[in-house]
VMD Tcl script that draws the C-alpha trace (Angstrom):
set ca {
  {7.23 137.09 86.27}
  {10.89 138.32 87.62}
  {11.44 140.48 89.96}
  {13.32 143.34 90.05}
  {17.08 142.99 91.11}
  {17.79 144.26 94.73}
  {19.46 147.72 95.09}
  {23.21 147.87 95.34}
  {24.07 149.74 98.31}
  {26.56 151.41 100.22}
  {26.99 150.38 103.80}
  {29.74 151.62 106.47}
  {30.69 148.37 109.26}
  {32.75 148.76 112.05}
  {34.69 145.51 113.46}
  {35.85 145.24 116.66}
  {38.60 142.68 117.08}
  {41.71 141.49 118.71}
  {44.89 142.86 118.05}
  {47.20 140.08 116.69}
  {48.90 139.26 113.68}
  {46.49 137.62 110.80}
  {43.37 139.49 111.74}
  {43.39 141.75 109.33}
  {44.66 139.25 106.51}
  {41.36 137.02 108.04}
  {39.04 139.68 107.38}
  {40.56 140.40 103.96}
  {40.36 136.50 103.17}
  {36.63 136.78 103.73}
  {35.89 139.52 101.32}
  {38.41 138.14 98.68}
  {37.39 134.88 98.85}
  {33.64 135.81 98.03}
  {33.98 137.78 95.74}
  {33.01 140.68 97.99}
  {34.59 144.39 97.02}
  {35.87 146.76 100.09}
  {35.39 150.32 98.79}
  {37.40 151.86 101.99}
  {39.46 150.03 104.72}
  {40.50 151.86 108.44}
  {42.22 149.50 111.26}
  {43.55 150.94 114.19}
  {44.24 150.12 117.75}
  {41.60 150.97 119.76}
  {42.42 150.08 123.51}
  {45.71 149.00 124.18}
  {45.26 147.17 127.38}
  {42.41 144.94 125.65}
  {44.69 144.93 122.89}
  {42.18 145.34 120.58}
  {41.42 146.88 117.11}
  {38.34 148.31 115.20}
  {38.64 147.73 111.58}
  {35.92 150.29 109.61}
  {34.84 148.67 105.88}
  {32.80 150.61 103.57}
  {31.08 148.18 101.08}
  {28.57 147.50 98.85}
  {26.22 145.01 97.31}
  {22.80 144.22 97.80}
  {21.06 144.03 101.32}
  {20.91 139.97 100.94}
  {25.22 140.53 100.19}
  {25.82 143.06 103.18}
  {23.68 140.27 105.51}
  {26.16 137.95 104.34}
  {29.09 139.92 105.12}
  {27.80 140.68 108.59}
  {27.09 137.28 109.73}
  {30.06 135.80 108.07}
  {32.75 138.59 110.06}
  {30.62 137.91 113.29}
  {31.91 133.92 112.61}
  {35.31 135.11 112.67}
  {36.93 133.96 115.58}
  {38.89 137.28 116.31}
  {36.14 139.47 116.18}
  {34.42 140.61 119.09}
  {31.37 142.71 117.52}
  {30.22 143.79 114.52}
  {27.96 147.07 113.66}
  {26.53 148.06 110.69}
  {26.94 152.02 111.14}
  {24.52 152.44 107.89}
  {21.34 150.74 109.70}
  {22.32 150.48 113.36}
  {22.42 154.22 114.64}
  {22.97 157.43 113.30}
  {26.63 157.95 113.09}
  {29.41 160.27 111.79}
  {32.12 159.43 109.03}
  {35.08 161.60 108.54}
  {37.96 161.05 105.57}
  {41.15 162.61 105.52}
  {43.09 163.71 102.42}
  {46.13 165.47 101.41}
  {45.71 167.02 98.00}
  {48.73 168.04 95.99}
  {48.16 170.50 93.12}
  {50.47 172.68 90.85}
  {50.03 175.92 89.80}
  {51.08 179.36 89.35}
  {49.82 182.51 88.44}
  {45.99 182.60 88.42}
  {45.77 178.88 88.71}
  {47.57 179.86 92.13}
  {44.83 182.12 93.19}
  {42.02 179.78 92.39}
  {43.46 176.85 94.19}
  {43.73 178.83 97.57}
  {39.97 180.34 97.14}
  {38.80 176.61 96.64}
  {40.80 175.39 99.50}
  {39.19 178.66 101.35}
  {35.61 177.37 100.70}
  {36.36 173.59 101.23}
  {38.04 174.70 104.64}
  {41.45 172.78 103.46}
  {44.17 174.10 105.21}
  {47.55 174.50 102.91}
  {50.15 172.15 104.68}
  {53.12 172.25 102.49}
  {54.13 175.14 99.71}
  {56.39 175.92 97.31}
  {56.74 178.54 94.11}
  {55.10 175.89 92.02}
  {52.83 173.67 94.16}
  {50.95 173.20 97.31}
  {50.00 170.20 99.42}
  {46.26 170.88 100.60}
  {44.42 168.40 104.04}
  {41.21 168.57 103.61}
  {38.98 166.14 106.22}
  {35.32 165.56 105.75}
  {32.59 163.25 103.94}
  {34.07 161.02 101.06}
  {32.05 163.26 98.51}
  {33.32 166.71 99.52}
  {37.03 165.53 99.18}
  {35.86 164.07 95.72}
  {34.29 167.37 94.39}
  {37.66 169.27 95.91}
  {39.62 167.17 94.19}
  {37.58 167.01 90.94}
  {37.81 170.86 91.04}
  {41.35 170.84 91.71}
  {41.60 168.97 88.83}
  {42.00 171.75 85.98}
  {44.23 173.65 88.34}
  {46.78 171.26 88.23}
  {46.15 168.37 90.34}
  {48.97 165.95 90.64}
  {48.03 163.25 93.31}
  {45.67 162.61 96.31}
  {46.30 160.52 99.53}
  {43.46 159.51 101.31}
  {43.12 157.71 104.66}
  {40.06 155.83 103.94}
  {36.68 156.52 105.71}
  {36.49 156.47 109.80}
  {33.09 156.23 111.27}
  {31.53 156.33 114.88}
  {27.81 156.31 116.21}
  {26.43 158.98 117.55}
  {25.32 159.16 121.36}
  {26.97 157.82 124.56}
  {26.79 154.16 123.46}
  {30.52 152.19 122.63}
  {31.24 149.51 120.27}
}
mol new
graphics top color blue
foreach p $ca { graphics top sphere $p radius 0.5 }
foreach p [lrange $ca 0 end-1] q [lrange $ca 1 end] { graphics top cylinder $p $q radius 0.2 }
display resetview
């Protein structure tokens, strides 16, 4: 008798390390190397006299996979800490976009009523197009931009997901 296959799932890690050339290009390695798909990628520097930097992956695979991951980043010499944000602690994850969309006429009027209700504020126009930001969860910028998408969409930027735990622990 088989069992059933584990779940794939989606898990948000945040990686503290130093801030040097070839970290990132490390941690990159690691996922290439196995095989191992990075659905979102973050690094920035996070304390400048430590000189260090938190690097937030979102990722999937199965729990056995996402163990993997973990323990195999925590082996990496230039990592400090690792935290899986999706298990650990309850936590927050923001994504920032900048949504470009032609239109005129009534197209024109829809496309500022969406970005009313999404809360995207218009950052660049013109007599044909506007550049929307929207921030929020990954799947609110998808459905804006999905919506967008008969009104003329022409391209979205995204920063990737950034995530934090909640509460007055750090890293």
């Amino acid at each position: 008798m088989s069992q059933p296959p584990e779940p794939i799932e989606r898990h948000t890690l945040s990686v503290l390390v130093d801030n040097e050339p070839g970290v990132l290009a490390r941690v990159i390695g690691l996922f290439s190397g196995r095989g191992y798909n990075i659905d979102s990628l973050t690094v920035s520097e996070v304390s400048h006299e430590g000189h260090l930097s938190r690097i937030t992956i979102v990722t999937t695979g199965t729990p056995m996979v996402i163990e993997q991951i973990k323990n195999q980043l925590d082996r990496l010499v230039p990592v400090h800490r690792v935290r899986d944000l999706t298990v650990e602690a309850a936590s927050l994850e923001r994504e920032l976009a900048m949504v470009k969309v032609r239109g005129v006429g009534e197209a024109r009027g829809e496309a500022l009523r969406l970005a009313e209700a999404f809360r995207a504020r218009v950052i660049d126009a013109t007599r044909e197009s506007f550049v929307f930001e929207i921030t929020g969860k990954s799947d609110k910028i998808d459905q804006f931009a999905w919506l967008m998408e008969p009104l003329g969409l022409v391209e979205v930027a995204r920063t990737g997901v950034v995530a934090i735990s909640r509460g007055p622990e750090a890293m």
